[in-house]
C-alpha positions in Angstrom: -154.3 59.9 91.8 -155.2 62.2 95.0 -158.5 62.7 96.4 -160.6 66.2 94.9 -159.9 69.1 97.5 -163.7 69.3 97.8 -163.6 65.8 99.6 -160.4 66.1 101.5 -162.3 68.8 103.2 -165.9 67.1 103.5 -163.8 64.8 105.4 -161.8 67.1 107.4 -164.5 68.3 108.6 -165.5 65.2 110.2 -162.5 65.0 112.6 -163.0 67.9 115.3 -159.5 68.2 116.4 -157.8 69.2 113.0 -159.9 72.5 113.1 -158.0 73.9 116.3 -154.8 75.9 117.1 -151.5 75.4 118.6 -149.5 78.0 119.4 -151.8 80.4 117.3 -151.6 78.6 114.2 -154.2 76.3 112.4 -152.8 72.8 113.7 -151.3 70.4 111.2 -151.0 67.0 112.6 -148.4 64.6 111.7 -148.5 62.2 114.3 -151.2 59.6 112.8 -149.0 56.9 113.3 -148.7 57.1 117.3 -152.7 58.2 117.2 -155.4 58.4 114.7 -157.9 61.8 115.3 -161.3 60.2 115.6 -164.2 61.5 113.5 -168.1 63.1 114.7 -169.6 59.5 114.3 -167.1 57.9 116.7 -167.3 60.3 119.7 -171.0 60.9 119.0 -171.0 56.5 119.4 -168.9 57.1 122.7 -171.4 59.7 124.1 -174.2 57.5 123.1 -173.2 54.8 124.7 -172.6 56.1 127.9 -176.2 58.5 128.2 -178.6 55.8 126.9 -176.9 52.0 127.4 -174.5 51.7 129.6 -174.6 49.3 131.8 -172.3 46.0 132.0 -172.4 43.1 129.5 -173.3 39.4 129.3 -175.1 37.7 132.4 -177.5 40.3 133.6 -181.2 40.2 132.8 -181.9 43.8 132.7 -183.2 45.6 129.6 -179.6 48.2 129.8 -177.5 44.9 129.7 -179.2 43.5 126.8 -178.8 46.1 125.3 -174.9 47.1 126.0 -174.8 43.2 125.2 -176.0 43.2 121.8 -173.8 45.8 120.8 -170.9 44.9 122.5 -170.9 40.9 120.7 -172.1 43.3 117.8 -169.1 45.0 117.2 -167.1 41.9 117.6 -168.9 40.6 114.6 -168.0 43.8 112.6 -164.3 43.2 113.6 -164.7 39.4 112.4 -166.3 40.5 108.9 -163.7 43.5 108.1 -160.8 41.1 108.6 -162.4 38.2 106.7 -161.6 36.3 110.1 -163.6 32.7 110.3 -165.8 33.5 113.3 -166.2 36.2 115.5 -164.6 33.4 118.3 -161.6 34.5 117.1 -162.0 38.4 118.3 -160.8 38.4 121.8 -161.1 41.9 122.8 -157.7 43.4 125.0 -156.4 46.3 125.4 -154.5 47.0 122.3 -151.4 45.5 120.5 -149.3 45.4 123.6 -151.6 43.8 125.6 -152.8 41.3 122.8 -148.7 40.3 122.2 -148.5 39.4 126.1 -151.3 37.4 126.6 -149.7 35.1 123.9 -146.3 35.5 125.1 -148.1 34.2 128.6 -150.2 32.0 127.6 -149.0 30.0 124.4 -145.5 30.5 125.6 -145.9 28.3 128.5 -145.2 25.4 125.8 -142.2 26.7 125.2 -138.4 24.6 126.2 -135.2 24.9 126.4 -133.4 25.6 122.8 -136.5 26.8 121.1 -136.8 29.6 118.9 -138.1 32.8 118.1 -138.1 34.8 115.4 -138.2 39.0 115.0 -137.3 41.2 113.0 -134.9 44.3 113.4 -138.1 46.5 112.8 -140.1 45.6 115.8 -141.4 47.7 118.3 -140.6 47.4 121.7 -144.1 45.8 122.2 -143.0 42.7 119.9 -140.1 42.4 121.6 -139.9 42.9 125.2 -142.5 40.3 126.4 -140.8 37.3 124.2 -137.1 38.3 125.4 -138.9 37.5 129.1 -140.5 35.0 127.3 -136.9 33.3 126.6 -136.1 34.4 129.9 -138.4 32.2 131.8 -138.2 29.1 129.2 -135.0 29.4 128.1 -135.9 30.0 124.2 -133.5 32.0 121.8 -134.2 34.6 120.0 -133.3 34.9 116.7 -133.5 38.5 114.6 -133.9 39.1 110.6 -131.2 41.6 109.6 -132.1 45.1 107.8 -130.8 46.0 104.3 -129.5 49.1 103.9 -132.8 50.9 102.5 -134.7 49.4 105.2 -136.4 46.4 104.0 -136.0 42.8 105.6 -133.4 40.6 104.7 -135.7 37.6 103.3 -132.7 35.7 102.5 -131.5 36.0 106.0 -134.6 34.8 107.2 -135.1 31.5 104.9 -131.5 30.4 106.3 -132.5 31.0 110.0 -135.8 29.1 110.0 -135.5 25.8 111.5 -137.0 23.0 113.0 -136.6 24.6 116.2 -138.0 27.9 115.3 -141.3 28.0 117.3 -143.0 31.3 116.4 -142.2 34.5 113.9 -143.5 37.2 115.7 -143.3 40.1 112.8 -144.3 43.3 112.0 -146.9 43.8 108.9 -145.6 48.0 109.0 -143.0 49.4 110.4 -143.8 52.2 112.6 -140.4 53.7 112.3 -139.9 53.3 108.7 -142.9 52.8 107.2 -141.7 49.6 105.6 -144.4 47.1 104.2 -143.6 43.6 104.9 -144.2 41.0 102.3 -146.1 38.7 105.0 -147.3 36.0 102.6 -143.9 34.9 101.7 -142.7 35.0 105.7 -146.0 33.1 106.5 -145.8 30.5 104.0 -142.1 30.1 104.7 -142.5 29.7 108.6 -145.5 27.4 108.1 -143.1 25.0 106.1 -141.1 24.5 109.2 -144.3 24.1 111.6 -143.3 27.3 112.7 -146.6 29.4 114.3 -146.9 33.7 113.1 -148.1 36.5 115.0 -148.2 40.0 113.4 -148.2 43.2 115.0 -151.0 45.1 112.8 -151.2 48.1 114.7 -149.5 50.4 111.8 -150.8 48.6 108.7 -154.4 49.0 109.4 -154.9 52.7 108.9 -153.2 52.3 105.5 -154.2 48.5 104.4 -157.5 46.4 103.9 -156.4 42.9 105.4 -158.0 39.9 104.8 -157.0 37.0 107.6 -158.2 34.1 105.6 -156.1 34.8 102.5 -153.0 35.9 105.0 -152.9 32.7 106.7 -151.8 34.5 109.9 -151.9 32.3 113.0 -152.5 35.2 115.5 -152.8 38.6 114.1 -152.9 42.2 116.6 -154.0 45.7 116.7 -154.8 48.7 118.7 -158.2 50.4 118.0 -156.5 54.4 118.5 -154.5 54.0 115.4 -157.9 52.9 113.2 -159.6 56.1 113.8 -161.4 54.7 117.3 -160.9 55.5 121.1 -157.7 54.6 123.2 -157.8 51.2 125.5 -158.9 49.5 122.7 -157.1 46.3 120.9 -157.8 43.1 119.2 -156.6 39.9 118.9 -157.4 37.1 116.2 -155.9 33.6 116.7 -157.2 30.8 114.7 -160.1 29.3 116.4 -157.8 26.0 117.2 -155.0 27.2 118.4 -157.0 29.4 121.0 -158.9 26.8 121.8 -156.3 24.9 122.8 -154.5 27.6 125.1 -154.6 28.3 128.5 -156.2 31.1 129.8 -153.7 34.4 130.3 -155.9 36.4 133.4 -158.1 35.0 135.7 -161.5 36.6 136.8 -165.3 37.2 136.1 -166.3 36.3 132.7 -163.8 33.8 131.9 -165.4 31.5 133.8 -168.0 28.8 133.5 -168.0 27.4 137.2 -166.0 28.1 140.1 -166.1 26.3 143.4 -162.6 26.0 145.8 -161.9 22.2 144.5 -161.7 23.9 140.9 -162.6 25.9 137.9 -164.3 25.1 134.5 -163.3 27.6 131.8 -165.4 29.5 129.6 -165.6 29.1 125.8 -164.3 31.5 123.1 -163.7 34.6 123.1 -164.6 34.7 126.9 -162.2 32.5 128.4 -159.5 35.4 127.3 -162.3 38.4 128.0 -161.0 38.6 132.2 -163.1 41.2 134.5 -165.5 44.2 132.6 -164.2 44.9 129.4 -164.0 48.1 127.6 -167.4 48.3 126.3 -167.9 51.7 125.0 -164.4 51.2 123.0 -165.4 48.2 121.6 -168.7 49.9 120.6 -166.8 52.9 119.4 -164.2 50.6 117.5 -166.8 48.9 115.5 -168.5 52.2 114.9 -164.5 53.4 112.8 -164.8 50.6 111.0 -168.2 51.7 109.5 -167.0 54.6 108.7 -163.8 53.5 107.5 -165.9 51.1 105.1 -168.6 53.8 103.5 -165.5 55.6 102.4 -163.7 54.9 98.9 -160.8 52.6 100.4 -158.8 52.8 97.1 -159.0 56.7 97.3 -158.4 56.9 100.5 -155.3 55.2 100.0 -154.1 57.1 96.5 -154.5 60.3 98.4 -152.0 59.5 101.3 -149.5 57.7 99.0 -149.8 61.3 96.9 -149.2 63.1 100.5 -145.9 61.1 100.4 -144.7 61.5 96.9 -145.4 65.3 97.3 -143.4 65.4 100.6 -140.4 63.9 99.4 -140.3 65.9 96.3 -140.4 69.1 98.4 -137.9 68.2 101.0 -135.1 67.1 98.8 -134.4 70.8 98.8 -133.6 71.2 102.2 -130.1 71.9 103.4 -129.1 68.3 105.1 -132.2 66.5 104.8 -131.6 63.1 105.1 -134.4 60.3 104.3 -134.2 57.2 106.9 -134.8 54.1 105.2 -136.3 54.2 101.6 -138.1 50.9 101.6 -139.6 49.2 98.4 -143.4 49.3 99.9 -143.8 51.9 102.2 -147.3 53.5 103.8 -147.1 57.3 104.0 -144.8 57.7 106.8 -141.5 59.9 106.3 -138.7 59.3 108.9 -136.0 61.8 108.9 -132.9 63.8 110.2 -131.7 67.1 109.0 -128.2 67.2 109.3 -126.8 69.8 112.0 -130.1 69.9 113.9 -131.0 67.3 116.8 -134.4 65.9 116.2 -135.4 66.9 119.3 -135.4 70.2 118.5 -136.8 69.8 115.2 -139.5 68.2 116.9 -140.0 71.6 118.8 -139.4 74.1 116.4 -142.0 72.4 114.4 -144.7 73.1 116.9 -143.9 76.0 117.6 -145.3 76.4 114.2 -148.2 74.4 115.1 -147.1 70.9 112.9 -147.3 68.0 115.3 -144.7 64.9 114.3 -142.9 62.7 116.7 -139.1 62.5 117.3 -136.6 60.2 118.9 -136.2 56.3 118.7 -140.0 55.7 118.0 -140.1 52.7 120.4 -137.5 50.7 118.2 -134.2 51.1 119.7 -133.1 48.2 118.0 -133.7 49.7 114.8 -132.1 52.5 115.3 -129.2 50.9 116.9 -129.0 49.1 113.5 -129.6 52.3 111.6 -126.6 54.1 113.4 -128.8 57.1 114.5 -130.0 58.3 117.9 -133.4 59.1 116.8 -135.2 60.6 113.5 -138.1 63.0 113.4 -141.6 60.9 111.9 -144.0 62.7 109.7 -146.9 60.2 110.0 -149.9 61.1 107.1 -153.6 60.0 107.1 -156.3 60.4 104.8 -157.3 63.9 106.1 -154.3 65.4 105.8 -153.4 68.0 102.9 -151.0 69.0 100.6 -151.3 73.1 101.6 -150.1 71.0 104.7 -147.1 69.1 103.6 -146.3 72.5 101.7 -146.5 74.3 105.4 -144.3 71.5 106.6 -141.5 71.3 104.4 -141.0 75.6 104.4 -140.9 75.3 108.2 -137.9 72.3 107.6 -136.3 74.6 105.2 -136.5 77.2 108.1 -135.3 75.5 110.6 -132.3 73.9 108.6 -130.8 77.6 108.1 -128.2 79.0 110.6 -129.6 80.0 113.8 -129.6 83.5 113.1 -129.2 86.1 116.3 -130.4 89.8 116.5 -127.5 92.8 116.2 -128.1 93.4 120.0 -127.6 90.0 121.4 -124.9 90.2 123.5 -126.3 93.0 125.9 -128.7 90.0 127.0 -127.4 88.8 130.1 -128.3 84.9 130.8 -128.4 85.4 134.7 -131.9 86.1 135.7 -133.5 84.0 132.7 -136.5 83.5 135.2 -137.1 86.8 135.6 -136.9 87.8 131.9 -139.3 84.8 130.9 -141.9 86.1 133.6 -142.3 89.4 132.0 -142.7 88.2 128.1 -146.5 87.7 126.8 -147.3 83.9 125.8 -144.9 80.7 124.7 -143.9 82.1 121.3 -142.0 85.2 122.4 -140.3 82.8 125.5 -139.7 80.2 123.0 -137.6 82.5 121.8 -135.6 83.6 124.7 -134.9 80.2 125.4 -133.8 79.3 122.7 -131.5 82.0 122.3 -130.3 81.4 125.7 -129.3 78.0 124.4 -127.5 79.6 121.4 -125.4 81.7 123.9 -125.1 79.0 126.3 -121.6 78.0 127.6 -121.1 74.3 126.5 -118.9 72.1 128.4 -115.6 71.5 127.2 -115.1 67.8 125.6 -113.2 66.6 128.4 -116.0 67.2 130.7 -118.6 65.1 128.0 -117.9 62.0 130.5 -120.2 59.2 130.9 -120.1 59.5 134.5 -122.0 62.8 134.1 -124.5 61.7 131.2 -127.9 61.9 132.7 -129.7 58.4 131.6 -133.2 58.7 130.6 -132.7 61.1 127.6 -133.0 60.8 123.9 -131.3 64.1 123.5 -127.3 63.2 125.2 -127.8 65.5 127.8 -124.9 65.7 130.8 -124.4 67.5 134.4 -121.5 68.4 136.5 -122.0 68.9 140.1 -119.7 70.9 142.7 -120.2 71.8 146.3 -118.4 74.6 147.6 -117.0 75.4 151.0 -120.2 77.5 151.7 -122.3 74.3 151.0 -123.8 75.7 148.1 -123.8 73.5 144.5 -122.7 74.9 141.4 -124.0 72.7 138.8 -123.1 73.0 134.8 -125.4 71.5 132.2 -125.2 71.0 128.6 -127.3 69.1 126.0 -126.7 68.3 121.9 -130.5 69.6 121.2 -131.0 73.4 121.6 -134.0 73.7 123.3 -133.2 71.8 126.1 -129.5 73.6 126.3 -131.5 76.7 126.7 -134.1 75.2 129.2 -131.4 74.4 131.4 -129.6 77.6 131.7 -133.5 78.5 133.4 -132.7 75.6 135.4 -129.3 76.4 136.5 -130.0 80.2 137.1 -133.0 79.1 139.5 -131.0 76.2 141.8 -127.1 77.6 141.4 -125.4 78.5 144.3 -127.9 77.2 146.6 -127.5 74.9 149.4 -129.0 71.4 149.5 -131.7 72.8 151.8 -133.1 76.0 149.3 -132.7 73.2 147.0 -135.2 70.7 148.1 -137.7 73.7 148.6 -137.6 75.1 145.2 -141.2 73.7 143.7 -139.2 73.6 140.0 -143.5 72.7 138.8 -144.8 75.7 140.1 -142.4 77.6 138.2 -142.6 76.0 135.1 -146.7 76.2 135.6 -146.1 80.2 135.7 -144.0 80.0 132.6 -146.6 78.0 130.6 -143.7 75.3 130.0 -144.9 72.0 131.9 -144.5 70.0 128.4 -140.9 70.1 128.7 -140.9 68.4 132.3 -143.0 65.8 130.8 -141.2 62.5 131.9 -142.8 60.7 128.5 -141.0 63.3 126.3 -137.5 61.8 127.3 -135.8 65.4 126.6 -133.4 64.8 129.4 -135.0 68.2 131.3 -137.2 66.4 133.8 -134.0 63.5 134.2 -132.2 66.7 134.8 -134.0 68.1 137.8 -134.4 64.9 139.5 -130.7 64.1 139.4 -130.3 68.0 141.2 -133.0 67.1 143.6 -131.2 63.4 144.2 -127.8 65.0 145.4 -129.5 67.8 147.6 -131.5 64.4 149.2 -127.9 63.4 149.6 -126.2 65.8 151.2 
């Protein structure tokens, strides 16, 4: 049962950010699962902090410290009571999940030898996966990886024959942030405890959606990032059981962790500190405890109803769309939708979308693996929260039924010349009408012929498969020909070839490509973080004029 519409918007109103515009439309944000919007109470807790108590924590005898103290080993105490954890010495405060996952690999992992094992899970995120395959680098431990049946749950069965005696640790994901699949953790706990095994799970997607109570999980180390649960970015936890962290070497050395220190040695602090290095974030932590209070004085269940509603209601109106295709259909799922629409790269769905002013994430989602396993390059990731609506989903899935249709062009469009695309752009009024020039530059775009689709001339760095040709003629000037499977960029880089063709290596290396872009109000496609294969683009053109 959803939420009444009258208290969706008491608590949309709450959250600042989901009242502005992008691109001159009301913004509807799909992007929950890479960051949560953060409501009044939390950025009101921020501010506070900083004009009335900051100062730094523990030690200092000042009336500020005490202060910043008590709320600081305060909001530890919430994080201790909302997970059901033990004590509150088994809140070690980092800087999210990725940092939390490291300072285990590092510091537990040090007991690691030769022939031991570790267990993930075809769903993990690069953050649960990169620091134990350097891990096993260092140690020589194997890993070991649960398989993915076909609607994108876990292969339990897989799992139960891998364990072994020499399986050391299951490091596993409680949600999928690709999928949205819901792990059943209590079996893969109880399972990997009857081989000795230790379990760390990566929390950072199942806490927006999930209450989670540590005691009944029987987790041995359990992690999250505050940004996802509604607080501030630089924020993370980590639980570990109070005897297993007890009995682990420190990760970072520093203030704080400390109880003496002269140069013939050093006498370690007692939980949390010894894993608390340097000033922490104290405002965040402050700010984290303050989303949890909020989180808590709302109707959890409701809460919970209402996004699984958001779901259902999107996946009924999307099975309409010409070539929508649903990416994994898991058995327990939060409300996360991962898709493709077939004849459109994600990449420019991704773009078309806001362009409409619906945020939602596309590509590989930090889980190449997965995707490696799906046999896609990427899929586009509607992410819903609590404060979304359905007027909202309804806006979403007309705009995916929009841009599924043929790429229609105007009677006219063959008088457009693409030489001088520059010049054009310059003239037009604000990003929608150049949005459109672009991409109908793309549309009228030469491609390159197959046999020039080489991987000597794929540009690395790009989600979208994005290639480029290079020729120097007997002037010295390059002629360079781009292509790229996702419109937007194949558009973007006939602006890119008009402004350096035919120049020589020396025009070249003084073209400032960022002040143009600046003019044209379109710096977020050189964004290196986008991965769109632009930016990767215009460095390789840059490398050869360095070269010549």
């Amino acid at each position: 049962m959803s939420m009444p519409e009258a208290d969706i918007l008491k608590i949309r109103q709450q959250f600042p950010t989901l009242s502005t515009s992008v691109n001159g439309e009301p913004l509807v944000y799909f992007d929950n699962a890479a960051t949560t919007q953060k409501p009044e109470a939390v950025i009101r807790c921020i501010d506070d902090y900083y004009r009335r108590t900051n100062a730094n924590v523990h030690r200092a005898s000042h009336y500020l410290s005490a202060m910043a103290t008590t709320r600081f080993e305060q909001a530890r105490e919430c994080v201790a009571n909302y997970l059901n954890a033990q004590s509150s010495k088994e809140i070690i405060w980092t800087r999210g999940t990725t940092e939390a996952i490291n300072l285990i690999a590092n510091s537990w992992g040090d007991s690691l030898k030769a022939g031991d094992e570790i267990m993930l899970s075809t769903l993990e995120h690069h953050a649960n996966i990169v620091p134990w395959q350097l891990l096993a680098n260092r140690t020589g431990a194997v890993i070991k990886v649960i398989p993915l049946l076909e609607n994108g749950d876990l292969d339990l069965n897989s799992y139960a024959q891998q364990l072994s005696e020499r399986t050391r640790l299951v490091a596993i994901t409680h949600v999928s942030n690709a999928l949205g699949t819901i792990n059943p953790l209590k079996t893969i706990i109880k399972q990997a405890h009857q081989y000795g095994a230790l379990v760390l799970v990566d929390g950072a997607q199942a806490l927006p959606h999930l209450r989670v109570d540590l005691q009944k999980l029987g987790a041995d180390f359990y992690v999250f990032s505050g940004h996802k649960l509604y607080a501030p970015t630089g924020i993370g936890v980590l639980y570990g059981k109070e005897e297993i962290l007890t009995a682990l070497p420190p990760w970072q050395g520093g203030g704080e962790m400390i109880k003496e220190v002269s140069f013939s040695g050093t006498t370690f602090n007692d939980l949390p500190f010894k894993f608390e290095a340097g000033t922490p974030n104290i405002s965040g932590a402050i700010a984290l405890a303050e989303a949890i209070n909020w989180l808590q004085a709302q109707d959890h269940q409701c809460l919970y109803d209402h996004e699984s509603a958001l779901l259902h209601h999107a996946l009924e109106g999307c099975q309409g769309i010409k070539g929508f295709q649903r990416i994994g259909a898991p058995e327990k799922t939060v409300s996360m939708l991962s898709f493709m629409i077939h004849g459109v790269h994600q990449q420019d769905i991704g773009t078309q979308l806001d362009h409409k002013g619906i945020a939602v994430r596309n590509g590989h989602h930090c889980a190449m693996p997965l995707m490696e396993a799906l046999k896609v390059p990427g899929t586009t990731r509607a992410s819903f929260s609590f404060y979304n609506t359905f007027q909202e989903i309804d806006r979403f899935i007309q705009a995916l039924d929009e841009i599924s249709q043929p790429f229609s062009l105007p009677v006219n469009i063959s008088e457009i010349k693409l030489t001088g695309l520059y010049e054009r752009l310059i003239t037009l009024k604000g990003w929608n009408e150049r949005y459109r020039e672009i991409m109908l530059a793309g549309k009228q775009h030469t491609p390159l012929e197959q046999h020039d689709k080489q991987p000597q001339y794929l540009v690395k760095g790009c989600e979208s498969d994005t290639w480029l040709i290079t020729k120097l003629n007997k002037n010295g000037q390059y002629q360079f020909k781009a292509d790229s499977d996702a419109r937007i960029i194949r558009g973007l880089l006939v602006l890119v070839l008009d402004i350096f063709n035919n120049k020589t290596a020396k025009q070249i290396k003084r073209i400032d490509i960022d002040l143009l872009f600046r003019e044209l109000e379109l710096e977020r496609h050189l964004s290196p973080s986008r991965g769109n294969g632009l930016r990767a683009v215009i460095n390789k053109i840059y490398q050869v004029a360095d070269q010549a």
